[in-house]
C-alpha positions as CSV (number, residue, x, y, z in Angstrom):
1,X,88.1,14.1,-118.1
2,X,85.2,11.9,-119.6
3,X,82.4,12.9,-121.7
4,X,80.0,12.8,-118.8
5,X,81.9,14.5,-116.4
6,X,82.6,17.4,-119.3
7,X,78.4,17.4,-120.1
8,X,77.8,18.4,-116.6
9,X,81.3,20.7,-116.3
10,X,79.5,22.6,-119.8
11,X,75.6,22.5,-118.4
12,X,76.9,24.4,-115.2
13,X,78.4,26.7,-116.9
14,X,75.5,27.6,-119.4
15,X,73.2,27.7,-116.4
16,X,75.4,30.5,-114.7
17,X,75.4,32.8,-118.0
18,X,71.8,32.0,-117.9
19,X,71.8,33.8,-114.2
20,X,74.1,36.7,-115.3
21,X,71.5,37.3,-118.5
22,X,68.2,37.0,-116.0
23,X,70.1,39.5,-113.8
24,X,70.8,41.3,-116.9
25,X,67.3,41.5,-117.5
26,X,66.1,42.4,-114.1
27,X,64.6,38.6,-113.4
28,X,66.0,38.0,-109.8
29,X,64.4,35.5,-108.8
30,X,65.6,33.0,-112.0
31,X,69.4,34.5,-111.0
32,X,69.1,32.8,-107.8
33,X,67.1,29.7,-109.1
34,X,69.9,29.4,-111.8
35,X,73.1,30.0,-109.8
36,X,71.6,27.0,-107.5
37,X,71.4,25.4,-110.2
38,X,75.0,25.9,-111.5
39,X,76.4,24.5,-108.4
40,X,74.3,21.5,-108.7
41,X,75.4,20.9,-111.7
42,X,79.0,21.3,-111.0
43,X,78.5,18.8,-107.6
44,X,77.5,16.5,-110.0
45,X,80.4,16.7,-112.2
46,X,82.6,16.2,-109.3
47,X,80.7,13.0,-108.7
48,X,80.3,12.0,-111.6
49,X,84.2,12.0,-111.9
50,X,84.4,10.1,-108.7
51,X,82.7,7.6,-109.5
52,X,82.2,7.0,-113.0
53,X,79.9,3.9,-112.5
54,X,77.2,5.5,-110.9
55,X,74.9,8.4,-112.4
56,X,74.5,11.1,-110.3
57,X,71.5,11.2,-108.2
58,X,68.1,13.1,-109.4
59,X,68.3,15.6,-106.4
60,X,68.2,19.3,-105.9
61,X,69.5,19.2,-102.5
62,X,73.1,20.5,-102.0
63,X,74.3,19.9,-98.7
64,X,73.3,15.8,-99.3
65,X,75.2,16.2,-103.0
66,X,78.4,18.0,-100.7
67,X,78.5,14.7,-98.3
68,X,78.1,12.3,-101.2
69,X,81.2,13.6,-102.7
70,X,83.0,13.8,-99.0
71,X,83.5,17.6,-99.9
72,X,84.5,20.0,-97.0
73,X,83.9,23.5,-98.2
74,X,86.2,26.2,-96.7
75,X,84.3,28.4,-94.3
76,X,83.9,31.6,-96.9
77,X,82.1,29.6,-98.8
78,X,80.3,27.7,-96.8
79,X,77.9,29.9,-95.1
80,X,77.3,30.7,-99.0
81,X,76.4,27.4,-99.5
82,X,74.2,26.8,-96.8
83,X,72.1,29.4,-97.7
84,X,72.1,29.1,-101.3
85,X,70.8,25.2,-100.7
86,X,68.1,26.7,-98.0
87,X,66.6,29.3,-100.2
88,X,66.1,27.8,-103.5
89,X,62.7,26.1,-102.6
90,X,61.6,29.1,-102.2
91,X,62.6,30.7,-105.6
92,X,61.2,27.1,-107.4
93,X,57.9,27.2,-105.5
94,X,57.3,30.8,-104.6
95,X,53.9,31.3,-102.1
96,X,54.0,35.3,-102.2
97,X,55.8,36.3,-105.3
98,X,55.4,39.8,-104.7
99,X,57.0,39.0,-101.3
100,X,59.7,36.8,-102.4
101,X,60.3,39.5,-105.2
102,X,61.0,41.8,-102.2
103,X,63.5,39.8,-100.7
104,X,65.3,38.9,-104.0
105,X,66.0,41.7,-105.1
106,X,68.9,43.4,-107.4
107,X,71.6,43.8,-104.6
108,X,70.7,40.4,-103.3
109,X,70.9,38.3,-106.9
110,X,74.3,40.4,-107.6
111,X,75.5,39.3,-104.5
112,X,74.0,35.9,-105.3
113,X,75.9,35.4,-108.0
114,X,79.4,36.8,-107.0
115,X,79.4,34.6,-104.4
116,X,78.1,31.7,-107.1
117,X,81.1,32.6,-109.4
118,X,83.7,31.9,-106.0
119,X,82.2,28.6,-105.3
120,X,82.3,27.4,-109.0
121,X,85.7,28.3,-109.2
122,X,86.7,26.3,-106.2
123,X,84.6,23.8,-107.2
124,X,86.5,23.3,-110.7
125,X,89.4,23.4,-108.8
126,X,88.7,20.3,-106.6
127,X,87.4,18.8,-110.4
128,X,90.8,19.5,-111.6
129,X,92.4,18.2,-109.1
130,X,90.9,15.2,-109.0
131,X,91.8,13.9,-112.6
């Protein structure tokens, strides 16, 4: 595995303790924001592996990263992802904090990142197989 591909493999991986310590510390919101962030991080590793010429593009947006890479999630894990990719604008840009606060709540960013940890695991599993 090359350096880059390893950077992004060890940046996803700091950005989901980061989520379990902000759910640790009651910050919900930031467990969402950072578990979206962890599987970003970990798309881009598996592209960056692919294709080792090309940086990975400066993009937030999950589903577009997914095609890119010519990934087919299994269908646990999909509805996951689709949902995970449709609510992080919110939890970047929040209108109604209070509100969002609300909806993102403890059950919700424990489930959050459960479901983050399964898809982070597959998804070192298709880097893994890939080398």
């Amino acid at each position: 595995m090359n350096r880059v591909v390893k950077n992004w493999e060890a940046t996803s991986n700091y950005d989901l303790r980061t989520a379990e310590a902000m759910y640790k510390a009651g910050r919900y919101l930031y467990v969402v924001f950072m578990c979206h962030l962890a599987i970003e991080k970990m798309l881009k590793a598996i592209l960056a592996q692919k294709d080792p010429e090309e940086t990975p593009p400066k993009i937030h947006n999950l589903i577009h990263l997914a095609q890119k890479i010519g990934l087919a999630l299994p269908d646990p894990l999909s509805d996951f992802f689709q949902r995970i990719d449709n609510v992080s604008v919110a939890t970047r840009y929040p209108e109604d904090l209070r509100l969002l606060s609300k909806e993102f709540n403890q059950e919700t960013a424990k489930r959050m990142l459960s479901e983050t940890k399964r898809l982070i695991k597959w998804l070192k599993q298709q880097l893994k197989s890939n080398e």
